[in-house]
LOMARDREN-949899 format. One line per field, with one value per residue: residue number from 1; residue in three letters; x, y, z of N, C-alpha, C, O in turn. Coordinates in steps of 0.2 Angstrom, whole numbers, padded with zeros to 4 digits. Each point is the difference from the previous one (the first is absolute). Last residue first. Layout:
BEGIN
i [NUM / ...]
aa [ALA / ...]
n.xx [X / ...]
n.yy [Y / ...]
n.zz [Z / ...]
ca.xx [X / ...]
ca.yy [Y / ...]
ca.zz [Z / ...]
c.xx [X / ...]
c.yy [Y / ...]
c.zz [Z / ...]
o.xx [X / ...]
o.yy [Y / ...]
o.zz [Z / ...]
This chain:
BEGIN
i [88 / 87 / 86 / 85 / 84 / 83 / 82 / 81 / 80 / 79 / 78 / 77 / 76 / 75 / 74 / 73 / 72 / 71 / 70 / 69 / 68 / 67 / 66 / 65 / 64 / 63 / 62 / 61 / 60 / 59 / 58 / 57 / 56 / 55 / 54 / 53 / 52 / 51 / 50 / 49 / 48 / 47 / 46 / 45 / 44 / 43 / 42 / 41 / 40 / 39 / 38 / 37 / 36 / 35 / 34 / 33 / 32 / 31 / 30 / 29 / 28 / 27 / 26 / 25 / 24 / 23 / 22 / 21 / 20 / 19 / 18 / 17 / 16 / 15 / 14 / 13 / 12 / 11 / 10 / 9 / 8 / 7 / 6 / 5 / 4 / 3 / 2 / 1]
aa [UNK / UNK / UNK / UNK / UNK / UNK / UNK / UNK / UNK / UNK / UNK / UNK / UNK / UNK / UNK / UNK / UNK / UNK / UNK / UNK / UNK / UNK / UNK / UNK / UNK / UNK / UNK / UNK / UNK / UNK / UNK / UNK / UNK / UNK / UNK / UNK / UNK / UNK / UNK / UNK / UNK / UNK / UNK / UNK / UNK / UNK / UNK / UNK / UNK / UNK / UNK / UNK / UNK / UNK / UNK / UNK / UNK / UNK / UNK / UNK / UNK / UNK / UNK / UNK / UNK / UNK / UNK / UNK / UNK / UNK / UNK / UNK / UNK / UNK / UNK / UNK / UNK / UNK / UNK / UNK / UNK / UNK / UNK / UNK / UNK / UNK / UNK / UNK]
n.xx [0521 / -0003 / 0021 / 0000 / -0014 / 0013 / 0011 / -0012 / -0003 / 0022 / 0010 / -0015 / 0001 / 0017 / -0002 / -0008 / 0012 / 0016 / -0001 / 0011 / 0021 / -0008 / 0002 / -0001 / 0015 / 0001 / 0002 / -0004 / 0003 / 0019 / 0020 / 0026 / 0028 / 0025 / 0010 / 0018 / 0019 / 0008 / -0014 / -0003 / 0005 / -0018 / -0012 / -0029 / -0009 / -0003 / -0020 / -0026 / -0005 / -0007 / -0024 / -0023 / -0022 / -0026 / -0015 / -0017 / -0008 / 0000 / -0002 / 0015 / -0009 / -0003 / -0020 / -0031 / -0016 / 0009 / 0002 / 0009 / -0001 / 0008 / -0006 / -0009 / -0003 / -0010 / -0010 / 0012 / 0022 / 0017 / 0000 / 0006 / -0001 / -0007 / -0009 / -0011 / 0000 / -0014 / 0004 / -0013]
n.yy [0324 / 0006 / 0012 / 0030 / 0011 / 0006 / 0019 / 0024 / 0011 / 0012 / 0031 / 0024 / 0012 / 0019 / 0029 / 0015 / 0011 / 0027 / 0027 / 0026 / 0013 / 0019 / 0010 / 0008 / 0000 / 0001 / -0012 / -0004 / -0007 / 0018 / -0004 / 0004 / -0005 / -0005 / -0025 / -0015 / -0018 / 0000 / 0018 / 0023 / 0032 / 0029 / 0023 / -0002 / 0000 / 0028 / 0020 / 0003 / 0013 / 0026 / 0013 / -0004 / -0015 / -0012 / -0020 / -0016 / -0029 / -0021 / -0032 / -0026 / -0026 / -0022 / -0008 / 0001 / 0021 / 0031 / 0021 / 0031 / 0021 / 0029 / 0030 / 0025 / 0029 / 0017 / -0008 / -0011 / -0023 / -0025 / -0031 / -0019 / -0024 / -0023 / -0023 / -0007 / -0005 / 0001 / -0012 / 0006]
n.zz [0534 / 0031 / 0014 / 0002 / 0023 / 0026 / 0010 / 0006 / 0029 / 0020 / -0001 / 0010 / 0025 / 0008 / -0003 / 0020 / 0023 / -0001 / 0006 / 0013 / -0013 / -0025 / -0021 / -0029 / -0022 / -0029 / -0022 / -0030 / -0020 / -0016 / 0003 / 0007 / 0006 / -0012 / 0002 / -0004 / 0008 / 0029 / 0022 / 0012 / -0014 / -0003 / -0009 / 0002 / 0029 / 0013 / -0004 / 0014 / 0021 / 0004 / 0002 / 0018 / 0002 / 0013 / 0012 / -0001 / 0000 / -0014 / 0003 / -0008 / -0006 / -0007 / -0024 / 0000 / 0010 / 0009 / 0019 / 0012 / 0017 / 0000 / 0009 / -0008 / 0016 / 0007 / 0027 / 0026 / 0004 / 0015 / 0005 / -0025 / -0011 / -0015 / -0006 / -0027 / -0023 / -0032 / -0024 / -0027]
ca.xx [-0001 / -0006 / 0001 / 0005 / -0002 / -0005 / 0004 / 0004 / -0007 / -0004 / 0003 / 0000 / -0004 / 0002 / 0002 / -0005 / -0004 / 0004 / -0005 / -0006 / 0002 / 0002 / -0004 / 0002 / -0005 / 0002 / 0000 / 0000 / -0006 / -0006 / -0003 / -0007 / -0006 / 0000 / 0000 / -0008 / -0001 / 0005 / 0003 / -0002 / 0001 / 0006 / 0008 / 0000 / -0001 / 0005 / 0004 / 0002 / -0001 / 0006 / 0005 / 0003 / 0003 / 0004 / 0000 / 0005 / -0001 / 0000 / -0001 / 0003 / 0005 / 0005 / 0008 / 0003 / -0002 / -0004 / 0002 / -0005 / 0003 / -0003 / 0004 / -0002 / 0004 / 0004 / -0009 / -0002 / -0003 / -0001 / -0005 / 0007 / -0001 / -0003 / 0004 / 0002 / -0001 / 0007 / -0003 / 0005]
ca.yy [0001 / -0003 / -0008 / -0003 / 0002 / -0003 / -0006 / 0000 / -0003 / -0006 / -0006 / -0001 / -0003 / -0008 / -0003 / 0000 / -0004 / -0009 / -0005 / -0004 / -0006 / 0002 / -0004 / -0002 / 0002 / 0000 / 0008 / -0001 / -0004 / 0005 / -0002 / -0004 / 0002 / 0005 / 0006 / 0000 / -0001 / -0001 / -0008 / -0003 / -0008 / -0004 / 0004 / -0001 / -0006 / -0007 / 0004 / -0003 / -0006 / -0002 / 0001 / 0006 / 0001 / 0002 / 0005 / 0000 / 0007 / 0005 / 0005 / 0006 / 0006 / 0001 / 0000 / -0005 / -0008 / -0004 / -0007 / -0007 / -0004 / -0006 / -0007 / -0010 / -0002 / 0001 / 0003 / 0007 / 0007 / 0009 / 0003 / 0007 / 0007 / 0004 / -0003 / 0004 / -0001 / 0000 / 0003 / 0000]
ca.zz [-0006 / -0005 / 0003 / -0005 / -0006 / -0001 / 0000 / -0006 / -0006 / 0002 / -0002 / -0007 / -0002 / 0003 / -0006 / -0004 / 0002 / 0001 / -0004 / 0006 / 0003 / 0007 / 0004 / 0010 / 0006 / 0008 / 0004 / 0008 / 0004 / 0001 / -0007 / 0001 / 0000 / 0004 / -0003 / 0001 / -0008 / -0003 / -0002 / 0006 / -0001 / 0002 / -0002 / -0009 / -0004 / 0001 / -0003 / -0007 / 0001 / 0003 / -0006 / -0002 / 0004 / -0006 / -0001 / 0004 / -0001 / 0002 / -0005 / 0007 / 0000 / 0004 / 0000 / -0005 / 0003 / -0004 / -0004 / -0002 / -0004 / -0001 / -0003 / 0001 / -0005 / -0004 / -0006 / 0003 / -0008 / 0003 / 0005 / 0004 / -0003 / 0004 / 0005 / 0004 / 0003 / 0007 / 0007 / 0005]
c.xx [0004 / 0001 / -0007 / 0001 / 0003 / -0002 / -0004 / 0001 / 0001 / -0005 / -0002 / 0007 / -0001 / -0007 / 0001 / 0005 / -0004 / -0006 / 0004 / -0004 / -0003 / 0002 / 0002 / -0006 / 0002 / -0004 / 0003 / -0002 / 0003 / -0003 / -0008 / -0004 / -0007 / -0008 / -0002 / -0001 / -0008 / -0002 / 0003 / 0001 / 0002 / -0001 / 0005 / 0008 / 0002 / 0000 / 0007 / 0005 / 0002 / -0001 / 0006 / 0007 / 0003 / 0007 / 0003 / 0001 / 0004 / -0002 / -0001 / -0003 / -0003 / 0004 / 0004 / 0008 / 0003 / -0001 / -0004 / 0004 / -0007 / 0005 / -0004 / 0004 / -0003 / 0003 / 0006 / -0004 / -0006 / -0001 / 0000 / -0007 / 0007 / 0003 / -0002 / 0003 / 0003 / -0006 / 0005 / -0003]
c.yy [-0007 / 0001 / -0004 / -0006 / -0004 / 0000 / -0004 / -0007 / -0001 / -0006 / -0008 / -0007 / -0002 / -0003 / -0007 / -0005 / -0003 / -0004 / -0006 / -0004 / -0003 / -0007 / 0003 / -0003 / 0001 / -0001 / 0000 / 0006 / -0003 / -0005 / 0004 / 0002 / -0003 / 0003 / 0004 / 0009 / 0002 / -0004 / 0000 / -0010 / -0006 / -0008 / -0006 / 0003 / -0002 / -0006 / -0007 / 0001 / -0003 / -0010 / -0004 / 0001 / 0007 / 0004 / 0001 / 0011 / 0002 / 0007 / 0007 / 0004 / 0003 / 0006 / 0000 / 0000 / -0006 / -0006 / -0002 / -0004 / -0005 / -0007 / -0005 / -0003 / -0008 / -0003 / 0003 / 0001 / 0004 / 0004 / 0010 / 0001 / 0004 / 0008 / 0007 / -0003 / 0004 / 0001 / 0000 / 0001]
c.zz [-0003 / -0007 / -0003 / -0001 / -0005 / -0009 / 0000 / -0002 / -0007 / -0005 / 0004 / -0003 / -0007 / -0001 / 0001 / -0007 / -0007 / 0000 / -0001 / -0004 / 0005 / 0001 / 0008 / 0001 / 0004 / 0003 / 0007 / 0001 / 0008 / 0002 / 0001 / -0006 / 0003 / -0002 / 0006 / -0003 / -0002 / -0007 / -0007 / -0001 / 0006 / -0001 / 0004 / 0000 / -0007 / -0002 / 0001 / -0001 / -0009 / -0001 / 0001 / -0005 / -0006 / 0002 / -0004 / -0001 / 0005 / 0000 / 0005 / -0004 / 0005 / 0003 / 0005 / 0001 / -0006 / -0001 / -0005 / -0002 / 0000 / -0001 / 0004 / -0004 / 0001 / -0007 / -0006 / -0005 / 0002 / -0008 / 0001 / 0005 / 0006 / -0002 / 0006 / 0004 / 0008 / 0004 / 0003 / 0007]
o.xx [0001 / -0005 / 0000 / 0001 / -0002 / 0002 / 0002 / -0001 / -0003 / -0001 / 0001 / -0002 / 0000 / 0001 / -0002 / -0002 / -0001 / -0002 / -0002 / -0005 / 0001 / -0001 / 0005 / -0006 / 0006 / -0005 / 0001 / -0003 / -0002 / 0001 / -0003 / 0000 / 0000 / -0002 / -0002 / 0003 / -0002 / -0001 / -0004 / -0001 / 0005 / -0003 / 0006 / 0003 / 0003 / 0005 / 0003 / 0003 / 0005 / 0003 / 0002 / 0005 / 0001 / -0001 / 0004 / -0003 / 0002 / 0001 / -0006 / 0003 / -0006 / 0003 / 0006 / 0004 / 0001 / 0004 / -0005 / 0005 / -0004 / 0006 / -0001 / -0002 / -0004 / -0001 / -0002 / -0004 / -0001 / 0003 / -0005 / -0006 / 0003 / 0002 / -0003 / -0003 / 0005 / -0006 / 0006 / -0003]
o.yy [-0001 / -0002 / -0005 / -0002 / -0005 / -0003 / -0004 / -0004 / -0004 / -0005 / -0005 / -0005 / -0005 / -0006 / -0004 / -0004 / -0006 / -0003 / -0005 / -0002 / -0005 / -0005 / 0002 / 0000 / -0002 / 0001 / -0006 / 0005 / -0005 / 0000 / 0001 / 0006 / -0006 / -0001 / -0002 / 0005 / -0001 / -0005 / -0001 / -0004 / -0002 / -0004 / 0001 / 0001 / -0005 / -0004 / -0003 / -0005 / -0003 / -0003 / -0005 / -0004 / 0001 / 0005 / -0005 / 0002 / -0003 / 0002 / 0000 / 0002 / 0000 / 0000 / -0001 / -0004 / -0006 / -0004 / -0004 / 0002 / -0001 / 0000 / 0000 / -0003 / -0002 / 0001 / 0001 / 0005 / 0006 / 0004 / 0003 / 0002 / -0004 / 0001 / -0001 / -0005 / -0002 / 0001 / -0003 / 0004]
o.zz [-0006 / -0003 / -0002 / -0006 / -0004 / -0004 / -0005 / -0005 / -0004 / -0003 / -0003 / -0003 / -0002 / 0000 / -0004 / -0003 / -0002 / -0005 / -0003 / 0002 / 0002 / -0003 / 0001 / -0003 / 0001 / -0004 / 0002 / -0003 / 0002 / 0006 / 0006 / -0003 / 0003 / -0006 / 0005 / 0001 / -0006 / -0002 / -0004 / 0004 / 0002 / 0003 / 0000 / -0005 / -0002 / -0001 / -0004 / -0002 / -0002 / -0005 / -0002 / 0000 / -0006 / 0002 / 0000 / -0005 / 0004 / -0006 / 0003 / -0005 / 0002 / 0005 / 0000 / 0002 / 0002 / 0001 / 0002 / -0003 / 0004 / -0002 / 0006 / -0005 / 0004 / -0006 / -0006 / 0001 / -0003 / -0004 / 0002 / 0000 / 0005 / -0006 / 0005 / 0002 / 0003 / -0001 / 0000 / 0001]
């Protein structure tokens, strides 16, 4: 499996490090990201969010936050995603 770094949370400080890469055969958006606090879960797995869909987050998910000073970084990522893709 190659990814391919896209970029890192300019203010991680050696800290925290949401990540994003684009993997190189599939395409896929692959995140690291802070792990979103309970509340957070509590409302997500507790609200049916499109009409007939199961309610919860399935144990092999999970939540994240991404900060919002990482837009740049995700619009790139989906950029090179959308490429990638167009060559398979």
């Amino acid at each position: 499996m190659d990814l391919r770094f896209i970029g890192i949370d300019p203010n991680t400080g050696g800290e925290e490090s949401p990540t994003v890469w684009v993997e190189e055969e599939t395409a896929d958006l692959v995140l690291q990201g802070v792990k979103a606090e309970e509340v957070l879960e509590a409302l997500i797995s507790g609200t049916e969010w499109v009409a007939g869909h199961a309610v919860g987050i399935p144990s092999h998910e999970t939540v994240i936050r991404i900060p919002a000073r990482m837009v740049p970084i995700l619009r790139e990522a989906y950029d090179v995603a959308e490429r990638r893709a167009e060559l398979r």
